[in-house]
C-alpha positions as CSV (number, residue, x, y, z in Angstrom):
1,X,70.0,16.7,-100.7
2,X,67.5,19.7,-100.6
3,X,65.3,17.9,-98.2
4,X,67.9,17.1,-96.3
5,X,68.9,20.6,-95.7
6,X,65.3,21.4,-95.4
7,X,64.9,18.6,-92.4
8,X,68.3,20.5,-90.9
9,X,66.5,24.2,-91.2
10,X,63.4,23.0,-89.2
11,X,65.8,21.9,-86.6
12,X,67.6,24.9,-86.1
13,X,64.7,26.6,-86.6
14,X,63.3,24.8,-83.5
15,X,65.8,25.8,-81.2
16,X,65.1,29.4,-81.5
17,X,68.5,30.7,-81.2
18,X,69.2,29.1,-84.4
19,X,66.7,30.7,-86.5
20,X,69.4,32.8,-88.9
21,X,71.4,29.5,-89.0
22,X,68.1,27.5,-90.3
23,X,66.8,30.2,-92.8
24,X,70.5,29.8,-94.5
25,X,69.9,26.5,-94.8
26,X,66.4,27.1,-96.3
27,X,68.2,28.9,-98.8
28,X,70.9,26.7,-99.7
29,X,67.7,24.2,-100.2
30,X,66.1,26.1,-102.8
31,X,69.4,26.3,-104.5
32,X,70.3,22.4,-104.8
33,X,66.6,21.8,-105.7
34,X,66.4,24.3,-108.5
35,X,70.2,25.7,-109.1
36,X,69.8,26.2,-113.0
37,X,69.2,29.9,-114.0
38,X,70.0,30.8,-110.2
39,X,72.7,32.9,-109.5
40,X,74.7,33.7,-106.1
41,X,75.6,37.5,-105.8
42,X,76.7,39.7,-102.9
43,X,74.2,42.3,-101.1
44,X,75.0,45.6,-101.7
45,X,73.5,46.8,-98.5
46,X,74.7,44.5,-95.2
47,X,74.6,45.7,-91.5
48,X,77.9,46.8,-90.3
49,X,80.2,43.5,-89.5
50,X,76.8,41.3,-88.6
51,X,77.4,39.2,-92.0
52,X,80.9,38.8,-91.4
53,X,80.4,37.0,-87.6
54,X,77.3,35.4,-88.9
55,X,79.5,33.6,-91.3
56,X,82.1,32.6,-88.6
57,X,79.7,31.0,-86.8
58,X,78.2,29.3,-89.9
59,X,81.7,28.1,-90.8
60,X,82.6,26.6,-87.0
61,X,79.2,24.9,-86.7
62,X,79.5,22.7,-90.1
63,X,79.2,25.2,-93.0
64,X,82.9,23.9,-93.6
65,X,81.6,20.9,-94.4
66,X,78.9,21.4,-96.7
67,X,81.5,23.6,-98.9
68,X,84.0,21.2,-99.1
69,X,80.7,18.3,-99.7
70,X,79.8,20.4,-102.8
71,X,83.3,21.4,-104.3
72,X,84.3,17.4,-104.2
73,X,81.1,16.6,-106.2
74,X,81.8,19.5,-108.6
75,X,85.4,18.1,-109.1
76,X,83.9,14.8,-109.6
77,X,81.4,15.9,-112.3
78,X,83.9,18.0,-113.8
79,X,86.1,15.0,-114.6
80,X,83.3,13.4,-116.2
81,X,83.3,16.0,-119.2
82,X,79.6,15.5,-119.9
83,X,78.8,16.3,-116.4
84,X,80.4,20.0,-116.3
85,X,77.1,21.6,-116.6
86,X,76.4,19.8,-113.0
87,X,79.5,20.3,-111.5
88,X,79.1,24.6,-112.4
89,X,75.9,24.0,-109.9
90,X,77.6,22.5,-107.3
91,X,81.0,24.8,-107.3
92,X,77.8,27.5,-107.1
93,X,76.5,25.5,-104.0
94,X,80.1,25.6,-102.6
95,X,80.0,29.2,-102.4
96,X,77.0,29.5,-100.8
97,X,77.6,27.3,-98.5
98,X,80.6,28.8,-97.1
99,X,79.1,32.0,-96.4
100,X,75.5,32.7,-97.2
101,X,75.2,35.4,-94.6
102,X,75.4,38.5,-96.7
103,X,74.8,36.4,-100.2
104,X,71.5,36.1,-101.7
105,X,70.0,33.8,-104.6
106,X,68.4,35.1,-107.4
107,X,67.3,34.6,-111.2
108,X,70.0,35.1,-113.7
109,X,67.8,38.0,-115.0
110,X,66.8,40.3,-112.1
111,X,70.6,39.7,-111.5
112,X,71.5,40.9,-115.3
113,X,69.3,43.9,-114.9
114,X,70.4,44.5,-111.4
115,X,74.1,44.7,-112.8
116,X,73.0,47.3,-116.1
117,X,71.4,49.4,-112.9
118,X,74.6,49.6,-111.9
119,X,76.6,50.1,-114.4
120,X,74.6,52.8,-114.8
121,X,74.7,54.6,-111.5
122,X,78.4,54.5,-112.2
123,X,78.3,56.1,-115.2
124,X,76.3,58.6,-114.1
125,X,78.9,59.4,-111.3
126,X,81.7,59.4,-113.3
127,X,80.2,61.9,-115.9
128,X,78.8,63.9,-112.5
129,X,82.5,64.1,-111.4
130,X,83.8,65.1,-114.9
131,X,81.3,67.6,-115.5
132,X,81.8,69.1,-112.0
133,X,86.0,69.2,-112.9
134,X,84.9,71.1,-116.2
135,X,82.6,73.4,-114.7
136,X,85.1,74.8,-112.4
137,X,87.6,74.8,-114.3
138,X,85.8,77.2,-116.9
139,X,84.6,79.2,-113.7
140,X,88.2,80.1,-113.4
141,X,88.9,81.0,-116.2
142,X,86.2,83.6,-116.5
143,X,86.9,84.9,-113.1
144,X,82.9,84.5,-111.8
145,X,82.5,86.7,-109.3
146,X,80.1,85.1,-107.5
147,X,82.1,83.2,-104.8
148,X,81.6,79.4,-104.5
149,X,83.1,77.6,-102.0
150,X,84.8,74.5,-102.3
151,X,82.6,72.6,-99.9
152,X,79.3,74.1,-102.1
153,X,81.0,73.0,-105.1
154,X,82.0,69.1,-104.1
155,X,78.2,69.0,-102.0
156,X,76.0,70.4,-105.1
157,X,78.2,68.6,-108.1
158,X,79.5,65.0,-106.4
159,X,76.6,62.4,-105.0
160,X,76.7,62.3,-101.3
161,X,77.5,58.6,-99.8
162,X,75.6,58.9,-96.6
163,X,75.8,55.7,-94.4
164,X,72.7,56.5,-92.1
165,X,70.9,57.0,-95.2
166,X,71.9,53.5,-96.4
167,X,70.6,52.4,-93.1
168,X,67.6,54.0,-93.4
169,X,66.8,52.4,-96.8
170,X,66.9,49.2,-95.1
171,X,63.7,47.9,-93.7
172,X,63.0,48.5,-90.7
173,X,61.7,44.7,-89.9
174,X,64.8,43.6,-91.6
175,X,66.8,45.5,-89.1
176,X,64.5,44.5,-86.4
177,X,65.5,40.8,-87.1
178,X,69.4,41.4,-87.8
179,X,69.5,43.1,-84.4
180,X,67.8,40.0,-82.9
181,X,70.1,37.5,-84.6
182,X,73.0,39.6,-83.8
183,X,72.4,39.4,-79.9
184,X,71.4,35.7,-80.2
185,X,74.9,35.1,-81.9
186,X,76.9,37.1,-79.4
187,X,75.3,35.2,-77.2
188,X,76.3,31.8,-78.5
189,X,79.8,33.4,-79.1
190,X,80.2,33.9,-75.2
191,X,79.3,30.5,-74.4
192,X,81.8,28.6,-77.3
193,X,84.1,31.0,-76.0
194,X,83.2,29.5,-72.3
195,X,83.7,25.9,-73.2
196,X,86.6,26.3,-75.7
197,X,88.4,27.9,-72.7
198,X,87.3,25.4,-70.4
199,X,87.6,22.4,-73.3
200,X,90.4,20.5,-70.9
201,X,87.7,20.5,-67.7
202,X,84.8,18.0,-67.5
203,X,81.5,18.8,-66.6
204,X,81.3,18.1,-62.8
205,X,84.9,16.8,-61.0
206,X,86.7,18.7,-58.2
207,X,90.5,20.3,-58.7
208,X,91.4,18.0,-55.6
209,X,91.7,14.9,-57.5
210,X,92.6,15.8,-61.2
211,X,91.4,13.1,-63.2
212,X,91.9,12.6,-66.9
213,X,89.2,12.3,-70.0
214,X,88.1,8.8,-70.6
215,X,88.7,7.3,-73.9
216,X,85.7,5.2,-75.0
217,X,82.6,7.0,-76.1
218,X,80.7,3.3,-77.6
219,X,80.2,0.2,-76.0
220,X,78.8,-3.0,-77.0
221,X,77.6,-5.7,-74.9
222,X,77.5,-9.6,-75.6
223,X,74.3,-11.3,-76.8
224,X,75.5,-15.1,-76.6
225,X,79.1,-16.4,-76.7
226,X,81.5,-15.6,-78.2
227,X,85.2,-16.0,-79.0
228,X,87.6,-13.1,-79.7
229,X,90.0,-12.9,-82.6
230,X,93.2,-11.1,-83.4
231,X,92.0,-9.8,-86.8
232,X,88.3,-8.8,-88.3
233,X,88.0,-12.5,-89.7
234,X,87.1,-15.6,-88.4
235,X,90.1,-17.5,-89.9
236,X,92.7,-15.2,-87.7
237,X,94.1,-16.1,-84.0
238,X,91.3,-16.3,-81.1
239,X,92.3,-14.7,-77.8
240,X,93.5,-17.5,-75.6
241,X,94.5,-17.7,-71.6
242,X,98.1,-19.7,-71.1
243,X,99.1,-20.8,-67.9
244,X,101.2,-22.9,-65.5
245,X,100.9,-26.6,-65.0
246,X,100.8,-26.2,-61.2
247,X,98.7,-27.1,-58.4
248,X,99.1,-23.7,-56.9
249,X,96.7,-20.6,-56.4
250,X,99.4,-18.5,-57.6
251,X,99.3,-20.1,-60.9
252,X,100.7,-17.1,-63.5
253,X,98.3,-16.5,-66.4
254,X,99.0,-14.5,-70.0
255,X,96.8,-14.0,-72.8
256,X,98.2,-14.9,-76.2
257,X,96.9,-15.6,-79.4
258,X,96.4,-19.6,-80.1
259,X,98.6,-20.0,-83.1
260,X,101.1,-19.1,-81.0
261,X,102.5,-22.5,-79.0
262,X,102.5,-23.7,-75.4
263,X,105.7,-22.8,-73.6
264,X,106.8,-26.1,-71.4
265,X,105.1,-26.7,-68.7
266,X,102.0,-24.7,-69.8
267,X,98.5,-25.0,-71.4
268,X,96.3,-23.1,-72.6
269,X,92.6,-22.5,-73.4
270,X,90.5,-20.5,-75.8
271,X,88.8,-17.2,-74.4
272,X,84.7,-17.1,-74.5
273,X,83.0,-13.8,-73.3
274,X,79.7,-15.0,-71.9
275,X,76.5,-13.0,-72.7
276,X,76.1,-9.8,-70.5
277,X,79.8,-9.1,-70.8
278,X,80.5,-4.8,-71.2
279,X,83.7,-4.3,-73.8
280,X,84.3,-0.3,-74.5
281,X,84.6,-0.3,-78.4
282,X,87.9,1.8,-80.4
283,X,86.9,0.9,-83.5
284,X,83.7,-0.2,-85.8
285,X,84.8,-1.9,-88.7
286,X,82.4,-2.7,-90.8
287,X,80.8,-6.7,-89.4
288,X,83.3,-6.2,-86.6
289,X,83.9,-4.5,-83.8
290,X,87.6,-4.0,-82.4
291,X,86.8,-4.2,-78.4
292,X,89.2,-4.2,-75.3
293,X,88.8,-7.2,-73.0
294,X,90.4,-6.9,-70.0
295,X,91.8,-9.0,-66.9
296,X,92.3,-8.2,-63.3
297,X,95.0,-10.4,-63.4
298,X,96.5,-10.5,-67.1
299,X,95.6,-6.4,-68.2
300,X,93.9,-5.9,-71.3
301,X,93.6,-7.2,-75.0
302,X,92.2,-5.3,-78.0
303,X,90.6,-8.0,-80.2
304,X,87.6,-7.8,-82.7
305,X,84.3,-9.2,-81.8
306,X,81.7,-10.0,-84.4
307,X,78.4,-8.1,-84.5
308,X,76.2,-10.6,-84.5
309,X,77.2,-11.5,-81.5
310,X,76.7,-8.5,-79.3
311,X,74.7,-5.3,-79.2
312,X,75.7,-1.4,-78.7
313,X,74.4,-0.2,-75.5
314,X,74.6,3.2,-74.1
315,X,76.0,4.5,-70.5
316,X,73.3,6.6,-68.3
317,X,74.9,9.5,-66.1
318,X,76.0,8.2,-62.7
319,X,74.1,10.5,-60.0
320,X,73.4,10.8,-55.9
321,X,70.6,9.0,-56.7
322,X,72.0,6.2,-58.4
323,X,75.2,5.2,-56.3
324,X,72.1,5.1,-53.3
325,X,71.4,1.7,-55.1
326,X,74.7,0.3,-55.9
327,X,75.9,-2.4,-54.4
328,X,78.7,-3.7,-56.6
329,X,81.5,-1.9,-58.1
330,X,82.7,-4.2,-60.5
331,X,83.1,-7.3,-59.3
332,X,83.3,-6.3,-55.5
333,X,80.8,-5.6,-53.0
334,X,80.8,-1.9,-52.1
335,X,79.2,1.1,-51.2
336,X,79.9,5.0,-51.8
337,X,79.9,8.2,-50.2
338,X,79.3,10.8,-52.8
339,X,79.9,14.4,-51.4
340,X,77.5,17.0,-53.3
341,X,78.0,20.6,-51.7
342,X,81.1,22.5,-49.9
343,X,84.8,22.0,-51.0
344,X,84.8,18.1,-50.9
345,X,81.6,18.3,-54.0
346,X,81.4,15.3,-56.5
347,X,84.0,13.8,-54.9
348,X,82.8,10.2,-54.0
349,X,84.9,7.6,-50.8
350,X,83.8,4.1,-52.1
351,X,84.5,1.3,-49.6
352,X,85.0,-2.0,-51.4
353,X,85.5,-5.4,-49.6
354,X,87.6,-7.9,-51.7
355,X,88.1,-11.2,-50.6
356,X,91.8,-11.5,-51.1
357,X,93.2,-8.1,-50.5
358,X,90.9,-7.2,-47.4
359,X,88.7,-4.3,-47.4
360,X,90.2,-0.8,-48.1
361,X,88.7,2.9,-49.1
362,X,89.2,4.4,-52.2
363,X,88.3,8.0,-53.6
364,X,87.1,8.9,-57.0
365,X,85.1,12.0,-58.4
366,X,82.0,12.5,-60.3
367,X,82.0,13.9,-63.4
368,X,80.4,13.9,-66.6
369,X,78.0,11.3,-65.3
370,X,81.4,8.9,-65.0
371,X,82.9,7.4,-61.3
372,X,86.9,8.0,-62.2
373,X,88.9,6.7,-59.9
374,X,92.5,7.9,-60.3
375,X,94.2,5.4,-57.9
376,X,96.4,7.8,-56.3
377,X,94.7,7.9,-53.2
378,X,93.4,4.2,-50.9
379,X,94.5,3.3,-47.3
380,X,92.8,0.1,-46.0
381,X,90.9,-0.2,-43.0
382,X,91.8,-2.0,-39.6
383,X,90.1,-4.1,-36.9
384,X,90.6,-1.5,-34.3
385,X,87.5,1.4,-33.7
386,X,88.0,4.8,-32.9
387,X,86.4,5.9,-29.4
388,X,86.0,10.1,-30.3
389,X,87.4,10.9,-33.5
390,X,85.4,9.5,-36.9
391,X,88.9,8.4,-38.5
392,X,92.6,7.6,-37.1
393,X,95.6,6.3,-38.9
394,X,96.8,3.4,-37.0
395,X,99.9,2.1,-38.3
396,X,98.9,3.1,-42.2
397,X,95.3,1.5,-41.8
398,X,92.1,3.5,-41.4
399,X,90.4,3.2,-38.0
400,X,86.9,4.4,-37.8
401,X,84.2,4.8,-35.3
402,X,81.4,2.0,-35.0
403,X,78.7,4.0,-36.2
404,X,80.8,3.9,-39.6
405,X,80.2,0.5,-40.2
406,X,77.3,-1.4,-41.7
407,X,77.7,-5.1,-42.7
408,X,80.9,-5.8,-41.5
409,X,82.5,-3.2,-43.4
410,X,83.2,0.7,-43.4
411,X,80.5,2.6,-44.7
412,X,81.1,5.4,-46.8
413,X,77.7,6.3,-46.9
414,X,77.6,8.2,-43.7
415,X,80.7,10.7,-44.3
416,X,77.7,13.6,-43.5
417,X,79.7,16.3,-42.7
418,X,82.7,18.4,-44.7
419,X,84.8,17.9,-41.8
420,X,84.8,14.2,-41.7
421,X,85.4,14.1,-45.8
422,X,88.1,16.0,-45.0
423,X,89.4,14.1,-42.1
424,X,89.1,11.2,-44.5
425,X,90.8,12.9,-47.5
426,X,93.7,13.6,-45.9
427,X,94.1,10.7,-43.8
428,X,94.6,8.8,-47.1
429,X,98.2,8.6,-48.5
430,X,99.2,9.9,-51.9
431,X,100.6,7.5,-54.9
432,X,101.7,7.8,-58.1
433,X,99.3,5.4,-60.8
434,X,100.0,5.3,-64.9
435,X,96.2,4.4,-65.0
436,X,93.0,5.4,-63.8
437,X,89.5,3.3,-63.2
438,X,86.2,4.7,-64.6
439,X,83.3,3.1,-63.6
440,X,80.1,3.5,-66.1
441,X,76.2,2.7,-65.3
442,X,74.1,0.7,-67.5
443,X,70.3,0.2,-66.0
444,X,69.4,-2.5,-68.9
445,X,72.3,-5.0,-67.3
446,X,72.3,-4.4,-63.8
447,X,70.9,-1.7,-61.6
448,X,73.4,-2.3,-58.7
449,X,76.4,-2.8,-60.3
450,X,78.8,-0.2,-61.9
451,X,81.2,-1.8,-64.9
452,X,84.7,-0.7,-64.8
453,X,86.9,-0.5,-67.2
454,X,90.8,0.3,-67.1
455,X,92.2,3.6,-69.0
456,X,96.0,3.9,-69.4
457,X,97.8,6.9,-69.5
458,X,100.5,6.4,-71.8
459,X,100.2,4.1,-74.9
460,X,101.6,0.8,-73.6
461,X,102.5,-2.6,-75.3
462,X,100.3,-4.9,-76.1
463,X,99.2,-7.7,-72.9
464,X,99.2,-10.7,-75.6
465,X,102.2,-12.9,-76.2
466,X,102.0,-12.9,-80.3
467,X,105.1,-15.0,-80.7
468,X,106.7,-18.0,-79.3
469,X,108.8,-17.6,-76.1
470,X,112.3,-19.2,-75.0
471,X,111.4,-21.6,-72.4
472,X,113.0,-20.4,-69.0
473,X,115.2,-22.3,-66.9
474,X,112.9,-23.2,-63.4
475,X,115.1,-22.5,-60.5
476,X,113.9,-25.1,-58.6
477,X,114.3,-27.7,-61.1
478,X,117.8,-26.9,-61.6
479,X,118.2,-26.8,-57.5
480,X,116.4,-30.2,-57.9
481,X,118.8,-31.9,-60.6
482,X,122.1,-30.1,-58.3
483,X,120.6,-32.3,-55.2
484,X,120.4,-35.5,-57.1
485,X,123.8,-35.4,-58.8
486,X,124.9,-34.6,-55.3
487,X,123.0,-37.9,-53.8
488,X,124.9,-39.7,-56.8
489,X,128.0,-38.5,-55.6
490,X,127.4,-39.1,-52.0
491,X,126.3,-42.7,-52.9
492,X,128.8,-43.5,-55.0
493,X,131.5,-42.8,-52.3
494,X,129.8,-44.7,-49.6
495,X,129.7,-48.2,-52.3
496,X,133.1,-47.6,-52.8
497,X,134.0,-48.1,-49.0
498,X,131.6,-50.7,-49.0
499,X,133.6,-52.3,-52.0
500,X,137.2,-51.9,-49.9
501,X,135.7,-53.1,-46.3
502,X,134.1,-56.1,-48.0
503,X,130.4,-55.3,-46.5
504,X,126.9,-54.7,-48.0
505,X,125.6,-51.3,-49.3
506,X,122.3,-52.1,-47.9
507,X,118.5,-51.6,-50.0
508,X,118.1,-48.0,-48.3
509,X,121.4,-46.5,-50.0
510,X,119.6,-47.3,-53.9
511,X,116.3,-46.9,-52.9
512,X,117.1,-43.1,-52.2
513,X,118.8,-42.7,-55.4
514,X,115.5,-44.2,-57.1
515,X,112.9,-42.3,-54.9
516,X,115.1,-39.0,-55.8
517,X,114.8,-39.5,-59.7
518,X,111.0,-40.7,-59.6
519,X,110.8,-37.6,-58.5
520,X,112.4,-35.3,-61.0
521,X,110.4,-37.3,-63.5
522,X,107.5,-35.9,-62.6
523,X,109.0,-32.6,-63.4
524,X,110.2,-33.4,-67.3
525,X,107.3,-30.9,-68.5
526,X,108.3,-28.1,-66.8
527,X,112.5,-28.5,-67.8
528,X,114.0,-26.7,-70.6
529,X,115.9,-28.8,-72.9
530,X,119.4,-28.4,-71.2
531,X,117.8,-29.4,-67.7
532,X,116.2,-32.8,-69.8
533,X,119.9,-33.3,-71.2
534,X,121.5,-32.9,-67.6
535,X,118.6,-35.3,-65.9
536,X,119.4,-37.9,-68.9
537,X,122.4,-38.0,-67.8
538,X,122.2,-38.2,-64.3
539,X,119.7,-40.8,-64.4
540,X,122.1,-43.0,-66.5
541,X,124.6,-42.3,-63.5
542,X,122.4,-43.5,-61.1
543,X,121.8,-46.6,-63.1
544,X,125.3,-47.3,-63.1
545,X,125.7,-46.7,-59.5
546,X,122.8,-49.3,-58.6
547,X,124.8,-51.7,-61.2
548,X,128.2,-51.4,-59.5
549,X,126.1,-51.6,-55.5
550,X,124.2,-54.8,-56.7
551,X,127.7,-55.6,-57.7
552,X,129.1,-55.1,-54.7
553,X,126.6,-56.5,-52.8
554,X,126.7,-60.1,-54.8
555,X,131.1,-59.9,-54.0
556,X,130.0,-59.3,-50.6
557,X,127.7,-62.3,-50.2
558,X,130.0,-64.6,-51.7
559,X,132.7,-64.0,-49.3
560,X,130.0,-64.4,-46.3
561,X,129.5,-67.8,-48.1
562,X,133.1,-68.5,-48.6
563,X,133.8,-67.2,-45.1
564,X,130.8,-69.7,-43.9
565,X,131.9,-72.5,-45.1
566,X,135.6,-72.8,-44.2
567,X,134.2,-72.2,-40.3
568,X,132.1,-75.4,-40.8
569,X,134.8,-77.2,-41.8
């Protein structure tokens, strides 16, 4: 423990500023390494109120700490019985270290001997005082004629407590170095005051597009992989990805956990994060990390990831420099105009082209060495190309001139001027968004791609179905099952006149009724278990109605025979 406020003094020491912060800790080092026969006591002489803001500082920067370290262990001993003599040291420490500006160590005996010099000054005053009472008292009495005044009286008899004197007893290099460490902690004082003022504002940003603090300050990146898992064990639910059995690109997805099972009509397969794969870490717990994995599509999952499967890597600050070699922000291609001087500064236009919403322009600021995007401001771009102007809103779409474009797409990258950021700027609608996108840089992955991750505003519930579901009725499978009892209906009518006028249903009247329930049995997966009832039934309707049409058919036939016959003869 001594060394290791030894290794914390050279440190402090180091910085220069923090030379009165490191020599306390020097102190409290020679304490914990030799604290028997070592004694704490106040100074008697201290300069004005330096001691008092020393030790305010001291207290804000850790000193907290360290007491409350000390007065744990001291309990702890204490408890022991036969470790009292130990815990007496560290309660000792404790003091210390909550304010050792204006305390000093010493042995036991200087500090004896320092105390019988005091007793003794005091008694000496006291008997100074009572002597002087006595003397003028008995002056009184026998009317002395020699006239003392009051103020000779209380200056000749009384000891004079003269505070430049005190001063002057001090040191002179002492002072010399007090004064110094005074000025270097009013200086620190003005700057904590500076960012505890200005704690809600990140370093960098611009006041047109407020953005809020992001969240995650670790993240871990996969090594090989991996599956993810609802609890920080290997027997709990994996992360899984349920969807629709159709043959559809709008297919819905969900994430759930696999223990939980399949609704009708829909499977579902385990999550693997393949190596390379980002994940912003909430907690570390113990062999696990708790991640969030996130979706475009599905939102985001906090799961737990094992370590041995990933690696912690760390963000480097997003600069001009950097977004000059960026090509992908996330997972689309795009480039960015990053504005660095005038009233448009850090703010940053990125144009992004994605394949299935088009290509549109979004605005984000720099700050902190982080992109945040806080959605509330995108307009997309159109075919048509401004003649004069550098931007026009056509019809809610962002027109720009031709020598805007690189590539086939806008380029944000030549937004030169503060007039065309502002053209821009305003140009783009305003929206309301309960999340924000903040876009991080790691070099040792990829140096043309930013990885973004999603930060909510408010706490939101959980993206994973955790429990089984009722399985909805499909609309058009109940639509479906309505048509075919209709076509059982219909049928059954026209077999029934068939039956009366003695004629033949005909093969195309039954062959619709069979097409029509080959059909919905196709579908069985995907009905709840009142449409399966309903299309049981039906289907043993329209068995019954191609019984009675062969029936009447075969009636039919024989009366063509009958009929046949009696002609011939």
């Amino acid at each position: 423990m001594a060394l290791e406020y030894f290794l914390f003094g050279l440190f402090w020491c180091a910085t220069i500023v923090g030379i009165p912060l490191g020599l306390q800790l020097f102190k409290i080092a020679g304490l914990s390494l030799w604290p028997f026969g070592r004694v704490v006591r106040h100074k008697q002489q201290t300069v004005g109120c330096l001691s008092t803001g020393l030790n305010v500082l001291w207290f804000i920067l850790g000193g907290i700490l360290i007491a409350l370290e000390h007065a744990i262990l001291g309990l702890f001993f204490f408890v022991t019985i036969i470790g009292i003599p130990f815990g007496k040291q560290h309660f000792k420490l404790a003091a210390i270290a909550f304010a050792p500006f204006g305390n000093e160590i010493m042995s036991a005996k200087k500090s004896r001997r320092l105390d019988e010099q005091n007793n003794a000054v005091e008694s000496y005053t006291v008997e100074s005082v009572e002597k002087a009472i006595t003397d003028e008292t008995s002056a009184s009495e026998i009317k002395v004629e020699s006239e003392i005044s009051e103020e000779e009286i209380s200056t000749s008899s009384l000891p004079s407590f003269n505070t430049a004197q005190m001063l002057s007893d001090v040191p002179s290099d002492k002072l010399k170095v007090y004064s110094i460490g005074g000025s270097v902690i009013a200086i620190l004082a003005i700057i904590l005051g500076i960012f505890t003022c200005t704690g809600s504002k990140n370093k960098g940003g611009n006041e047109l597009l407020p953005v809020e603090k992001p969240t995650w300050e670790m993240f871990v990146v996969i090594t090989q992989d991996t599956p993810l898992y609802k609890e920080a064990d290997k027997g709990s639910p994996k992360l899984s990805v349920t969807q629709e059995n159709l043959e559809s690109d709008a297919i819905v997805r969900n994430f759930k956990w696999n223990n939980v099972p399949d609704r009708r009509g829909w499977t579902s397969y385990d999550v693997m994060v393949t190596s390379d794969v980002v994940l912003p870490v909430v907690l570390e717990y113990g062999d696990w990390y708790r991640v969030v994995y996130e979706d475009s599509e599905m939102g985001t999952a906090e799961c737990y990831v094992q370590k041995t499967n990933c690696r912690e890597v760390k963000p480097e600050p997003i600069t001009a420099e950097v977004l000059a070699h960026i090509t992908d922000y996330d997972y689309y291609r795009a480039n960015f105009g990053l504005q660095t001087e005038g009233k448009y500064k850090n703010i940053c236009f990125i144009s992004i082209m994605a394949d299935m919403d088009g290509n549109y322009v979004d605005v984000a600021v720099l700050t902190d060495g982080k992109l945040i995007n806080p959605l509330t401001r995108r307009i997309f771009t159109a075919w048509q190309r401004c003649a004069d102007a550098a931007f026009e809103d056509v019809e809610g779409q962002l027109a720009y001139r031709e020598d805007m474009e690189q590539d086939g797409m806008f380029d944000a990258r030549n937004i030169k001027t503060e007039a065309d950021a502002e053209l821009l700027f305003n140009a783009m609608p305003m929206n309301q968004s309960d999340y924000q996108k903040v876009a991080y840089f790691f070099p040792e992955i990829s140096k043309t791609k930013l990885f973004v991750f999603t930060q909510k505003f408010e706490e939101a519930s959980s993206s994973v179905i955790s429990e089984a579901q009722d399985d909805p009725e499909d609309p058009e499978i109940t639509q479906a099952l309505n048509d075919f009892q209709d076509l059982i209906e219909r049928v059954h009518g026209m077999v029934e006149e068939c039956e009366k006028t003695g004629e033949m249903t005909g093969n195309s009247i039954c062959q619709e009724v069979e097409e029509a329930r080959d059909e919905l049995n196709e579908k069985v997966n995907r009905m709840s278990e009142e449409q399966i009832l309903q299309f049981e039934a039906l289907c043993q309707k329209a068995k019954d109605l191609i019984q009675y049409a062969d029936s009447v058919n075969n009636t039919a036939t024989v009366a063509e025979v009958v009929d046949s016959v009696m002609v011939e003869m």
